[in-house]
C-alpha positions in Angstrom: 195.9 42.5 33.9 198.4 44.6 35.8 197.0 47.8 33.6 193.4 46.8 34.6 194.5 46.6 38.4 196.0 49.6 37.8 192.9 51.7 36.9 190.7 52.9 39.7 186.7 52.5 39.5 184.6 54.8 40.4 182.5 54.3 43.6 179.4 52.9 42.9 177.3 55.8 44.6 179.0 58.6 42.3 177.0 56.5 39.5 174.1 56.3 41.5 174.0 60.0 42.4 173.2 60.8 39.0 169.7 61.2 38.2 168.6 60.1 34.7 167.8 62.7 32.3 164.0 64.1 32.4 164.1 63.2 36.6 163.8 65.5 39.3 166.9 65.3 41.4 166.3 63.8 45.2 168.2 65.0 48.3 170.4 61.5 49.5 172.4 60.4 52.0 175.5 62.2 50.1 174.1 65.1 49.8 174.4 66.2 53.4 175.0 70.2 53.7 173.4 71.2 50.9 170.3 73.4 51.0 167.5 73.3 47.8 165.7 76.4 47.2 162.1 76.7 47.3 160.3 78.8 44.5 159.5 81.5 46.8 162.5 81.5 47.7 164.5 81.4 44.1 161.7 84.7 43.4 163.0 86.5 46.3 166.4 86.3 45.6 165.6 87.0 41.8 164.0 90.5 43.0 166.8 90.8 45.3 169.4 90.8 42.5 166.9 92.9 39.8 166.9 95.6 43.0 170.5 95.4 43.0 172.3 97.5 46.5 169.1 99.9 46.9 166.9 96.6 48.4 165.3 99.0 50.2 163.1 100.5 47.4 160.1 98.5 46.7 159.9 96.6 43.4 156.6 96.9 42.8 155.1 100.5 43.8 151.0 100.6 44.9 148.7 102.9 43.8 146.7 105.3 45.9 143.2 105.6 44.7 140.7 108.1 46.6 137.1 109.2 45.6 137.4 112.5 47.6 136.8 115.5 44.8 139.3 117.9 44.7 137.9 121.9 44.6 138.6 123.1 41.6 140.5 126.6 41.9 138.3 129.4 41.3 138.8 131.2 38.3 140.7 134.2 39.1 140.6 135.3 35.5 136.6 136.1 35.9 137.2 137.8 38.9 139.6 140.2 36.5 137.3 140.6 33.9 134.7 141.7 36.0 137.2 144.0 37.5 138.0 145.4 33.7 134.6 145.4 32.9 133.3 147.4 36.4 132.9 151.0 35.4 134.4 153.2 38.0 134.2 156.8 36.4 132.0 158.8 38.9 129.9 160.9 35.8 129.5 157.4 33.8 128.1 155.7 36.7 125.9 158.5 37.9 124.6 158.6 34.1 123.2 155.3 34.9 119.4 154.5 35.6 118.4 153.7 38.8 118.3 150.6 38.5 121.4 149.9 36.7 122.9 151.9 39.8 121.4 149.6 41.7 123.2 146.5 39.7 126.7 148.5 39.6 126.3 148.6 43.6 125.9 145.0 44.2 129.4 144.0 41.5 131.0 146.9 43.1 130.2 145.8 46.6 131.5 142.3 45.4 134.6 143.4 43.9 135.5 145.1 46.5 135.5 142.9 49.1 137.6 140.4 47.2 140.4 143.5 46.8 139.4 143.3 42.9 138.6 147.0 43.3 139.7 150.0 45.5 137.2 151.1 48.3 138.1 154.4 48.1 136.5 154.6 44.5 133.2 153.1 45.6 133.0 155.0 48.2 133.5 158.0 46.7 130.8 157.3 43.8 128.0 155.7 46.6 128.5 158.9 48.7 127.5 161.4 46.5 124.4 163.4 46.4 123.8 162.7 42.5 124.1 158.8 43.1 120.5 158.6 44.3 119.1 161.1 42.0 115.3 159.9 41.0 115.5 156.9 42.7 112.2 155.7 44.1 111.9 154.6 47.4 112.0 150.8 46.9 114.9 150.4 45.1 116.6 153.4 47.6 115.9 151.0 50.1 117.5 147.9 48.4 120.5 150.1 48.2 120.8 150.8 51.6 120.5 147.1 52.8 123.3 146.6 50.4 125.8 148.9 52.0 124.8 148.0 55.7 124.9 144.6 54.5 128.6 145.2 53.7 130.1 147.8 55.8 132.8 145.3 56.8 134.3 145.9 53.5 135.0 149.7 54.2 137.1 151.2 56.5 136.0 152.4 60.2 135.6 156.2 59.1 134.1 155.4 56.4 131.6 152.6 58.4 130.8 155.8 60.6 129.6 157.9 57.8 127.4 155.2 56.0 125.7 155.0 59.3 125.0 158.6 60.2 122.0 160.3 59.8 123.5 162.7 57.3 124.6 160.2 54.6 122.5 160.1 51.6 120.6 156.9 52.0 119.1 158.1 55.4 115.8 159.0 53.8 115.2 156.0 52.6 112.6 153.5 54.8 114.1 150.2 55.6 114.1 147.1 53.5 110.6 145.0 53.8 111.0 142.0 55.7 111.2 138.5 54.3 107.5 137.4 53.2 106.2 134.4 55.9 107.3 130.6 54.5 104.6 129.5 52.6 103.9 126.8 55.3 103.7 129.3 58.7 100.9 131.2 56.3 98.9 128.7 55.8 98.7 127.2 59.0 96.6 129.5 61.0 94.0 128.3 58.1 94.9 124.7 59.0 94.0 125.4 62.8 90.8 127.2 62.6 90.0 124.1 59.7 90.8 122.1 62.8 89.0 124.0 65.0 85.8 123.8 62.9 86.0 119.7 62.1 86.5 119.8 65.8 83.3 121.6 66.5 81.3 120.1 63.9 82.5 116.8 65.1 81.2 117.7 68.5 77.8 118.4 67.3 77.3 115.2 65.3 78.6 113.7 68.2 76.3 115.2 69.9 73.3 114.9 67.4 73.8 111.1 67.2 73.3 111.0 70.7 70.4 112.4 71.0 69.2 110.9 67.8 70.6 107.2 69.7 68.6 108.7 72.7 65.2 109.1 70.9 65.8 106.3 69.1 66.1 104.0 72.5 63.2 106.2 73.4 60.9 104.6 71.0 62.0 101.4 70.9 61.4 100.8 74.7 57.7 102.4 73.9 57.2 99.7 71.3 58.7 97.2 73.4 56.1 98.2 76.1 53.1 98.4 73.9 53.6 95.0 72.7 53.8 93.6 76.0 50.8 95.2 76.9 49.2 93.7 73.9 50.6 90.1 74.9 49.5 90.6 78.6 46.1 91.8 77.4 45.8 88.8 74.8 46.9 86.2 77.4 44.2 87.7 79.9 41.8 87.1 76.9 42.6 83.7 76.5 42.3 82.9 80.4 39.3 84.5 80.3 37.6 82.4 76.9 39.3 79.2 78.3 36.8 80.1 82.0 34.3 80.8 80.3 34.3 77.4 77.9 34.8 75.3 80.8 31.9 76.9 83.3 29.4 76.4 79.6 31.0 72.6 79.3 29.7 71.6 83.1 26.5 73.7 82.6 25.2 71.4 79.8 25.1 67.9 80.7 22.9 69.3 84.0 20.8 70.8 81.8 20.3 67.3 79.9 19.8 65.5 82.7 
């Protein structure tokens, strides 16, 4: 008895605290102080402790998506194969046709004024007398819209030279102008076709006027005529319907 006295029970809310196994625990009147953690909350101190002391770096990192297309670098290699493959001995180039001169003149011009090639060495090969040896007149003049086309690319001496009356392409006429669009030639043809519907329109207008004049013309004639012809009938008529009635009272006279 004394033993049992002895022994303490426990207090009958420590018991009660306990939740039974598979229950969710509740907050109660014991439980004062304490804080529960939400699930948003228990995931942001989970990505807290994953990020460790740098919480300053994002966990997870966006990506950057853009449509805009990106110019793709121009192939400089090209630019040095042409370069290789320009032929820049004077006597190899003067050995060329016309024509092909013509060709070399528009690369060379190119080159040259993306610093591929020296100017110095075009220059020196489009200056020379033999360069426009048996060269017609056409394509003479295709090579000299070239160069004054690009006289930026050579230097100011050089830009006087090219433009003097001494220079080799001098005798040469000046390039043709651009043929008319299409459309501004063929609308002079469009205004004169205009310009005819417009008359011809006129003069049906004005034939059906006059054929809607003679037209009214003869219809008010007929008109006329037939009235005429009704009058002239009617008269008739009065004239039967008198003469009935006079020979009506003339016979019973006679009979008597």
């Amino acid at each position: 008895g004394s033993g049992a006295r002895g022994r303490r029970r426990a207090p009958r809310g420590a018991h009660e605290s306990r939740p039974p196994a598979g229950r969710m625990a509740t907050l109660g009147w014991r439980d004062a102080g304490q804080v529960l953690l939400s699930k948003a909350d228990a995931e942001r101190r989970k990505g807290e402790e994953q990020r460790g002391e740098d919480r300053a770096a994002p966990v997870f990192q966006g990506a950057v998506m853009s449509r805009r297309q990106h110019r793709q670098p121009r192939d400089r290699g090209a630019d040095r194969g042409d370069a290789v493959s320009l032929v820049t001995d004077l006597h190899e180039v003067l050995g060329k046709r016309p024509e092909s001169r013509l060709k070399w003149l528009q690369s060379a011009l190119l080159l040259a004024g993306r610093k591929k090639v020296a100017v110095g060495v075009v220059y020196d090969i489009v200056t020379h007398k033999r360069f426009v040896a048996d060269v017609r007149p056409g394509t003479g003049a295709q090579m000299k819209a070239l160069i004054n086309a690009n006289l930026h690319v050579f230097s100011p001496k050089q830009q006087r030279h090219l433009q003097s009356d001494s220079n080799i392409f001098g005798s040469f006429p000046e390039a043709a102008p651009a043929p008319a669009p299409r459309g501004q030639g063929e609308r002079r043809p469009a205004a004169s076709r205009a310009g005819a519907s417009a008359d011809s329109s006129d003069s049906s207008g004005r034939e059906r006027d006059g054929a809607e004049g003679a037209g009214g013309r003869r219809r008010a004639a007929a008109e006329a005529d037939a009235r005429r012809r009704r009058e002239a009938a009617e008269a008739e008529g009065r004239k039967r319907r008198k003469t009935g009635g006079a020979e009506a009272r003339a016979r019973p006279q006679g009979s008597q």
